[in-house]
N, C-alpha and C positions, 0 to 999 in steps of 0.2 A: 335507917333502912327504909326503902320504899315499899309500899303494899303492893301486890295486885295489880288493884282497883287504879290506884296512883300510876302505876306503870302506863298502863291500858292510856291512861290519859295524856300521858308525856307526848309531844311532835318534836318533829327535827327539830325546831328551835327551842327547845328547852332543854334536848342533849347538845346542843352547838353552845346554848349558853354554858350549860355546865363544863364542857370542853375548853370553853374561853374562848372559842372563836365565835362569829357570827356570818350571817348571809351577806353577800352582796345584791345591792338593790340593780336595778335593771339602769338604774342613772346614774349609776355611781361615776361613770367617766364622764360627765360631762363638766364638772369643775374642772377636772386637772386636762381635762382637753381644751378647754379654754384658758385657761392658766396660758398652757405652754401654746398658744396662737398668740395671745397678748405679748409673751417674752419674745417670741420670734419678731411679733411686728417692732416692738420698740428694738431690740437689736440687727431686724434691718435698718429702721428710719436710724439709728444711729451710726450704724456701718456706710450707708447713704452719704447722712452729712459731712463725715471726717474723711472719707473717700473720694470725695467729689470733686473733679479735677480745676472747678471753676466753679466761682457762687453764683446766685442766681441772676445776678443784677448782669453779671457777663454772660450766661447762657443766652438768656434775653435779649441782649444785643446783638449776639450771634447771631441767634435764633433767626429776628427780626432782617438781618442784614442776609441772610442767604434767603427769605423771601424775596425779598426785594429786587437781586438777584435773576431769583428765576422767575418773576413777572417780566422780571427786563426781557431774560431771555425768551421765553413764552407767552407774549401778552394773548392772552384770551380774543379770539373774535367774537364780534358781535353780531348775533343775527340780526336781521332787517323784520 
């Protein structure tokens, strides 16, 4: 049994301890919010690669080849 005097002294967290629960810290989310940014990034770049209608070595050449393209069709003037 508590005194008093012991009462008087107890704060929230020593009746939260004895409850079994405890406080949440003011940073407590910022692990599992990065946690789950990390999971998101790796299962986009994964969803990305097995998705991807063509590898890179052919986007590339695409890519490159509709430059090419539309230099032809638009060459830039030159000012004097």
């Amino acid at each position: 049994m508590l005194t008093l005097k012991q009462l008087k002294n107890l704060d929230a967290d020593d009746v939260l301890r004895t409850l079994g629960v405890q406080r949440k810290g003011a940073n407590d989310w910022v692990a599992p919010a990065l946690g789950g940014l990390l999971l998101g990034l790796l299962v986009g770049a994964a969803s990305a690669l097995l998705l991807a209608p063509q590898s890179g070595e052919e986007l590339r050449a695409e890519l490159l080849s509709r430059l090419d393209e539309e230099k032809e069709l638009n060459p830039l003037e030159e000012h004097a």
